[in-house]
N, C-alpha and C positions, 0 to 999 in steps of 0.2 A: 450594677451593670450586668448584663444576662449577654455574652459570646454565643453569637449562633454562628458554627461554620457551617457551609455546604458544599458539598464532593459531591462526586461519584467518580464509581470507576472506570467511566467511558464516555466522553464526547457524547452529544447527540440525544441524550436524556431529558434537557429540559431544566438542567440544572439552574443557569443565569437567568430563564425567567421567571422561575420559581422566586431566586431570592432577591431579583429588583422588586417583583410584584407583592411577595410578601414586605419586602422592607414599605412600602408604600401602605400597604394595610394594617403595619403596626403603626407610620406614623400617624393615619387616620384616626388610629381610637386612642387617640393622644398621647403616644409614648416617645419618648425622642430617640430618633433613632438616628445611628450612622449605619448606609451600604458602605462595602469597600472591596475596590474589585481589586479579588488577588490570584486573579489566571494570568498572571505574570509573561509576558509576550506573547496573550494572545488578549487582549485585556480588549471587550467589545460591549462592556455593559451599559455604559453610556448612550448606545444604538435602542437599548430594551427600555432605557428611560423615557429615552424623546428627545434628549440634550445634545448637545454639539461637544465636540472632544474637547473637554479643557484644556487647555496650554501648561499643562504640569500634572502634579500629582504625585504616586508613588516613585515612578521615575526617576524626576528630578530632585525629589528628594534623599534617593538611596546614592543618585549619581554624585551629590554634592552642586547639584546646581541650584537647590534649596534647600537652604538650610535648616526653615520651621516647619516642623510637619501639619502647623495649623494652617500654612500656607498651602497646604494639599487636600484641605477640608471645605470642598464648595457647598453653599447653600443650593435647593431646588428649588420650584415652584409648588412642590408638595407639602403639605401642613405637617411639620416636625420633623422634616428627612433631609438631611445631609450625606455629601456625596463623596466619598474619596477614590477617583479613578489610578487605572494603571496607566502604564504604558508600554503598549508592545512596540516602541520605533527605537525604545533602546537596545541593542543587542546582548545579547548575556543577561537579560534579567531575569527571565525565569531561573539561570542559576545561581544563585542568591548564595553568597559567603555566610559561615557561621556569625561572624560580626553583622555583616548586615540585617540577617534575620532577627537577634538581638534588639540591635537598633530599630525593626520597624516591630514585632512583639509590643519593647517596650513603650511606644509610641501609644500602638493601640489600645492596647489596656487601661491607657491614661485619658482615654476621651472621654468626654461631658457626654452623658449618655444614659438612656435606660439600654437599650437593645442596640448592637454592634451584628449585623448581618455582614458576613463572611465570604464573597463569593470567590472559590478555591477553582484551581483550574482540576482538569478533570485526569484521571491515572494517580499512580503511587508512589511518586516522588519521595525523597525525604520529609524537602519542605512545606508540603502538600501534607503530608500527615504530623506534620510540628502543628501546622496552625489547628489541624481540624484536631490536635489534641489541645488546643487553649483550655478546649470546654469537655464537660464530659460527656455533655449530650447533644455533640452534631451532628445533621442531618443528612444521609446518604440517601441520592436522588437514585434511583433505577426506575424499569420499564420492566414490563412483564416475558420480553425475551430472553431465553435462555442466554446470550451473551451476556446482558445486563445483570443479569440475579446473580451470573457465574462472577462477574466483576466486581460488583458488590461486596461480597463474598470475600473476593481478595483483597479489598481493599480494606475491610474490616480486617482481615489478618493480619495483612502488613501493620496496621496502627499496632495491633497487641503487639506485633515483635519490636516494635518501636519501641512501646512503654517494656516491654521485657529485657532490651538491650539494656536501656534505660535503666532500669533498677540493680543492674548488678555492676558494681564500680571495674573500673580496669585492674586486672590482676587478682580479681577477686575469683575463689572458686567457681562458681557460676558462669562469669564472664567466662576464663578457660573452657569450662565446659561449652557455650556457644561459641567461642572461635573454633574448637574442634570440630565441631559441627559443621559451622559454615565452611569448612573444606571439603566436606561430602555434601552439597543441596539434595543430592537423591536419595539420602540419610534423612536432611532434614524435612525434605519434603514430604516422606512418607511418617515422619511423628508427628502427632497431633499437638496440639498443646499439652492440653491435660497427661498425657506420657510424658512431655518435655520437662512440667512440672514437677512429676515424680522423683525425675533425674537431678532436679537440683535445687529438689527439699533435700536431698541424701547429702549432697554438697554441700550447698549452700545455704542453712534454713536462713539467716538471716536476709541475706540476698532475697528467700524467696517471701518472707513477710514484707519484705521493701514492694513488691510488685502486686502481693493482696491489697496492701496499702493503697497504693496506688492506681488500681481497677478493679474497687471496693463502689465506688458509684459513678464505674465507668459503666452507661448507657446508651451507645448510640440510637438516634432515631432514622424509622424508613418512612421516605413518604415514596407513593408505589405511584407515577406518573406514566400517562397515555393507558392507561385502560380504552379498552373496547368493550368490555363482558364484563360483569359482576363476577364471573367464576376467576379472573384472572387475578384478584384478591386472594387468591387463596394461594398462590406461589410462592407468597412475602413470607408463609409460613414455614416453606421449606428453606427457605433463607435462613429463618429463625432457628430451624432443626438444626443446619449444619454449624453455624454459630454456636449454640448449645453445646453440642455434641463435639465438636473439634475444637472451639476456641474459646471454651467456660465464660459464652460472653451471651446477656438476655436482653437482643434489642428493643426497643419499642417502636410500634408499628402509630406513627404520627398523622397517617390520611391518606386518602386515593383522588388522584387527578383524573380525568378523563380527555382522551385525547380529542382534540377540535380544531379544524383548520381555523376558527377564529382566531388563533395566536400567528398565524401567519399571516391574518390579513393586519392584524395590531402591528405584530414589528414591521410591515411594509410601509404602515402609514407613522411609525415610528411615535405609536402610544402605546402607554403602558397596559394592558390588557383590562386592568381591573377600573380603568378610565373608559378604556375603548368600549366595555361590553360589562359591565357593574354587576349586570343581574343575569349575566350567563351563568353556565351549572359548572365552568371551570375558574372563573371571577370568584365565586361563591365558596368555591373549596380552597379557593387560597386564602378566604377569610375567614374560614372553619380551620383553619392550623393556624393563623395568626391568633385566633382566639381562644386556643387550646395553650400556647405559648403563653401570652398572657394569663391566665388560669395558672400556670405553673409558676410562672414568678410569682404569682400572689398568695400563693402556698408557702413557698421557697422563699427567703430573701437571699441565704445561701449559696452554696450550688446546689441543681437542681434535682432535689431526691423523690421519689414516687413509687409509689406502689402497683400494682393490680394490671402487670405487662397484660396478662390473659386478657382482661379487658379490654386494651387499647385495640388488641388484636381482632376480636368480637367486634368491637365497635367497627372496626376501617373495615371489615365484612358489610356491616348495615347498612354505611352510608355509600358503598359501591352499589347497593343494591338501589337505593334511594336517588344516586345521582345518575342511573342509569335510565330509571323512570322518565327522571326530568328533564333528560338527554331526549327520550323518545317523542317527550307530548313541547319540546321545544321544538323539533322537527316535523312534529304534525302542523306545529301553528304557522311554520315559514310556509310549508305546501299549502295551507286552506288558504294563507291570506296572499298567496301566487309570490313571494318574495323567493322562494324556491320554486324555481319549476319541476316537472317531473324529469325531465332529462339531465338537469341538475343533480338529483337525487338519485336517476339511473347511473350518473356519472362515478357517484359517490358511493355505490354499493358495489362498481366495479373495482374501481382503486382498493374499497376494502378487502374483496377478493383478490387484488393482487396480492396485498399486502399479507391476507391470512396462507397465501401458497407458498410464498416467500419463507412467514414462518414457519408451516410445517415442512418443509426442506430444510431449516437451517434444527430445525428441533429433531430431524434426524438423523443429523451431520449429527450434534448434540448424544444423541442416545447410541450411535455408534462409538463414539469416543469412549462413554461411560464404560461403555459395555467392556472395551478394552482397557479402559484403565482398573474396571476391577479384576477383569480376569489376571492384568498382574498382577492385581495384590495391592495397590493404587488408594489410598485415601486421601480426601481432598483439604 
């Protein structure tokens, strides 16, 4: 069974359509798949499916109102997809007890399954980064604004300090040395990883072969969602830089979506996108990363090991380059055959305009900050 979780570090990404729609595209090329929504009170995936809220779910069965968790496992009308919803009407779920998290972990891990799609709610909770550490290569959704890449970013940190708390037992040298730490955060804010490493191989070696061990084939993947430009493909890389460089951690770069109000007319009519519009150019790319996923389990039976990051990275340049094309000569065919009109289209290059003013305002709110964060000395 192959654990796909999906984060991000910020609302409003695009996250929950990604992995309804992906989960629906792996069950299509025959793999049996369970979704499972785990944005824990705020649980809306049921809306991206097309379904009606089921009467149960995680919920009820963390609260004790059910007791089997196969009773939180609904069939779909999708070919090999099975559905395990949340529930946001219980209060306190999203703060999930150490027992609890236990108890639904252990749950999940034990489903009848090729693929287990994960969808996490969004920011860097604890628990939020337990699940998305099940696996070692879940998938961090961002957008090409400097908020997003900067979230991302964080969020990938938090995980390593996770597995970094993680590997050094209480009372063990190491550990001491991160509780010291954690009394100064503008101590530890300004150490990178790899310094923090340093400090406690000297301590701790064993401690610190516990945590090589540990995120030895740890791989997160990016998929880079709402493109506008082929050039905005090329930020994920900076993502990668500061990853590398601060937190000895070498993503892989898993696809590029392209942003389209067709996903707003799909969850209006409450279909799943890749139903709604099949052979659209963002339909298409959620079935070019289900099909790259599949490609790795068939390499893999494992957890999932891979080579040639460089690649991947090259690649998700191409096909931004490719599904931008397709984006353009898709929008010529709505205007020749009048399904767009021109004013329609004037519409839609004005909103782009808002929206590219929008960003370069916020990218130099963005480049203000930097400037002052390094001038004191500031690394991220």
């Amino acid at each position: 069974m192959q654990i796909i979780p999906i984060a991000s570090g910020k609302g409003g990404v695009g996250k929950s359509l990604i992995a309804a729609n992906l989960a629906i595209a792996l069950g299509q090329a025959g793999k049996r798949t369970v979704l499972v929504d785990l944005d824990l009170g705020g649980s809306n995936l049921h809306l991206i499916l097309g379904v009606r809220s089921p009467e149960g779910g995680i919920g009820p069965f963390l609260s004790g109102r059910r007791a089997k968790f196969e009773d939180a496992v609904f069939s779909t009308e999708y070919p090999n997809l099975r559905f395990v919803p949340g529930d946001a009407e219980i209060p306190g779920l999203a703060n999930l007890g150490a027992a609890q998290k236990r108890k639904l972990i252990n749950r999940i891990t034990k489903l009848d399954a090729e693929f287990v799609v994960m969808d996490l709610g969004a920011g860097t909770n604890f628990n939020t980064v337990d699940f998305f550490l099940l696996a070692p290569h879940g998938i961090v959704v961002t957008t090409p604004t400097p908020t997003a890449i900067v979230n991302a970013y964080l969020f990938l940190k938090n995980a390593v300090y996770r597995v970094l708390h993680n590997a050094f037992p209480a009372k063990s040298p190491g550990a001491e040395l991160l509780n010291n730490l954690r009394k100064d955060p503008g101590s530890l804010r300004r150490l990178s990883i790899p310094d923090l490493l340093e400090q406690l191989k000297a301590v701790d070696p064993e401690g610190h072969r516990a945590f090589q061990d540990k995120t030895r084939h740890f791989r997160p993947r990016i998929v880079l969602n709402m493109l506008e430009d082929p050039k905005d493909a090329d930020k994920v890389n900076r993502l990668r830089s500061s990853c590398l460089e601060y937190l000895t951690l070498d993503p892989e770069h898993l696809g590029v979506i392209y942003r389209d109000d067709l996903q707003d007319r799909a969850l209006a009519s409450r279909i799943p996108l890749i139903r709604y519009k099949p052979g659209s150019v963002l339909a298409q790319a959620i079935y070019r990363i289900a099909d790259k996923l599949i490609q790795l389990q068939d390499e893999d039976s494992g957890p999932l090991l891979y080579d040639g990051t460089d690649d991947g990275f090259a690649e998700a340049e191409a096909e931004a380059e490719a599904d931008f094309n397709a984006k353009l000569e898709y929008v010529a065919e709505l205007l020749h055959s009048g399904t767009l009109s021109t004013g329609d289209l004037i519409e839609t290059i004005k909103n782009q305009q808002l929206e590219i003013t929008q960003l370069r305002k916020q990218n130099m709110l963005y480049k203000s900050k930097l400037v002052r964060a390094m001038n004191q000395g500031f690394k991220p």
